[in-house]
N, C-alpha and C positions, 0 to 999 in steps of 0.2 A: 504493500500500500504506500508506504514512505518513497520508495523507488519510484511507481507508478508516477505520484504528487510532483515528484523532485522533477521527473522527466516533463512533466507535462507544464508544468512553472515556465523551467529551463526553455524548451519549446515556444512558448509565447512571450516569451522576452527576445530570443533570437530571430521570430520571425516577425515580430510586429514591433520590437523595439519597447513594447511596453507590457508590463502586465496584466494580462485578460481578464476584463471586467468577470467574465465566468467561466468558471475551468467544466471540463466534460465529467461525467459521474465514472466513477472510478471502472466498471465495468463497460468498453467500447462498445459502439453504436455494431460495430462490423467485428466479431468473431467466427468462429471456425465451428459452424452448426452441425456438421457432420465429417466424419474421419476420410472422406475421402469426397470427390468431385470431379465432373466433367472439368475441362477447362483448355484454353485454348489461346493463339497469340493473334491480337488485333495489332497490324502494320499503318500506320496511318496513310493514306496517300499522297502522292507530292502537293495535290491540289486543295490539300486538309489544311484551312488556313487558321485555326482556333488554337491563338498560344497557347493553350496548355499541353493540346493533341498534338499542332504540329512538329513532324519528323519522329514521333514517337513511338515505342512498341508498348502495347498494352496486355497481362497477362489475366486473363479472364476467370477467375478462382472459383466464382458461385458463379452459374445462373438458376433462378427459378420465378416465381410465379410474381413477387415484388421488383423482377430486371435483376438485369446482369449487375456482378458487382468484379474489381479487377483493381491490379496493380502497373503504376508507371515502371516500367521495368529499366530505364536510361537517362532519367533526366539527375543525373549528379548536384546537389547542391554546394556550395562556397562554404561547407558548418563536415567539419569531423567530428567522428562518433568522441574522441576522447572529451571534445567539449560536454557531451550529456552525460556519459560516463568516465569520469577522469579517473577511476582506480581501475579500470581494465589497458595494460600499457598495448594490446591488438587494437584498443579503438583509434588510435590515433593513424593508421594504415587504411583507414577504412573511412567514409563519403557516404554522409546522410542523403538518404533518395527522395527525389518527391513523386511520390503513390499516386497523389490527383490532386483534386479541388475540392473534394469532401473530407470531413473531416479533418483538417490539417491540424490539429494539437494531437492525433490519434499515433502512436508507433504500434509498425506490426513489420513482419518480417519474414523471407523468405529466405530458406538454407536448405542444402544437400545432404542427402546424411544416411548412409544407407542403413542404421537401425531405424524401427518404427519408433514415433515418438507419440506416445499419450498426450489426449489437449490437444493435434494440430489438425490441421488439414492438408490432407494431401493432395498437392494438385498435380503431381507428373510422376515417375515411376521413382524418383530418389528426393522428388522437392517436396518441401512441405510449407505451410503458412501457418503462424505462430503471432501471438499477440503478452505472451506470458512474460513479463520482467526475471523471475528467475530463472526459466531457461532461455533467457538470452543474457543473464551473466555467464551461464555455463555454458554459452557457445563463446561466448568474447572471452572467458578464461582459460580457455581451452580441455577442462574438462569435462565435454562433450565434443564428441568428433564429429569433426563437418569439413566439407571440401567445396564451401563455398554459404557467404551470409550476403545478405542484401535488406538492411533495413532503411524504412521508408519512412515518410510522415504523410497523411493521409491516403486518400485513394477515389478509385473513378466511380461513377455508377449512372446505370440510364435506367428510364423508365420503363416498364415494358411494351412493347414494340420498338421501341425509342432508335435500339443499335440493330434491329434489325434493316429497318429503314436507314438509318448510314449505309450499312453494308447495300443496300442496293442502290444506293444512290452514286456510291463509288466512291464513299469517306474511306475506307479501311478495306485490307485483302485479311484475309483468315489463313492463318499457317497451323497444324498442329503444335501444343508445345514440347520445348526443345531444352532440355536439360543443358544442353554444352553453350546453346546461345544466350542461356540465363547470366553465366556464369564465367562461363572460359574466352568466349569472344568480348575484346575491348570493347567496353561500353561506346563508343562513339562510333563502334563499326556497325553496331547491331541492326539499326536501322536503314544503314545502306546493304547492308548483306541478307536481309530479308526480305525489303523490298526487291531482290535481283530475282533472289529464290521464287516470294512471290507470283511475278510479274514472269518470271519463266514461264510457271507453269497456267498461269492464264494467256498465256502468246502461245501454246504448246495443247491447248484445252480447245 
């Protein structure tokens, strides 16, 4: 709870410069409803002119009957992890993400980790999404093995119908998702190297 408080303070002083007239209730708007989930990678298209989406990859976590809900998977922010946690010496190696445009005082996180983890959701065959302060001291201390963390500050969500209608309008391509592009390819490639992937296989279709 003290950790949760601490981060979520910390969070709206760094992004808004001041202290949030209201902090969120200690339980997030967006957890991990069930152990496991469809989900899938939304590519923005070049002509996707909405600074939050544009040039982005989005990774789709929920979808159900309330709309899809999903993670900015590339947009690195100017704030290291050691600022929100300074007694872990790995956060200082590591780049706060921004998730989306909802919720941004929210931390949630995605990591590789081929044990199963209780409490997450799993969105791909080794990833999983997590919202829990103390197993993400024990991913940052490294007494939990993982080969690869990506923590974020908020995150995306449409309404229902909402990103169906992008997708045919021609805002975004749909790729399965992809463990090694979460993780191993440079952030800054991901979006031109799945857009190539993409648009292959739509020129090839």
């Amino acid at each position: 709870m003290l950790i949760r408080l601490r981060c979520t303070l910390f969070l709206g002083a760094l992004l808004f410069g001041i202290w949030p007239a209201m902090l969120f209730a200690d339980a997030p708007v967006q957890s991990p409803r069930s152990s496991s989930a469809p989900s899938f990678l939304l590519i923005a298209s070049p002509e996707l002119g909405s600074p939050w989406f544009r040039e982005s990859v989005v990774l789709i976590t929920q979808s159900g009957h309330q709309g899809p809900i999903g993670i900015v998977i590339n947009r690195p922010r100017n704030i290291t992890l050691n600022e929100i946690f300074p007694t872990y010496p790995a956060a200082k190696d590591l780049k706060l993400f921004a998730g989306g445009p909802v919720n941004i005082n929210q931390i949630s996180y995605l990591f590789r980790s081929e044990e199963i983890t209780a409490g997450t959701l799993k969105v791909s065959r080794h990833v999983y999404l997590a919202n829990g302060m103390s197993l993400l001291g024990e991913l940052l201390s490294g007494s939990r093995a993982h080969t690869g963390l990506r923590v974020v500050n908020g995150f995306a969500g449409w309404a229902p119908g909402q990103l169906e209608n992008e997708i045919a309008r021609g805002d975004w391509y749909v790729l399965p998702t992809n463990d090694e592009v979460i993780f191993d390819l440079p952030v800054d490639k991901i979006w031109p190297e799945l857009l190539r992937r993409a648009t292959t296989i739509s020129h090839n279709t």
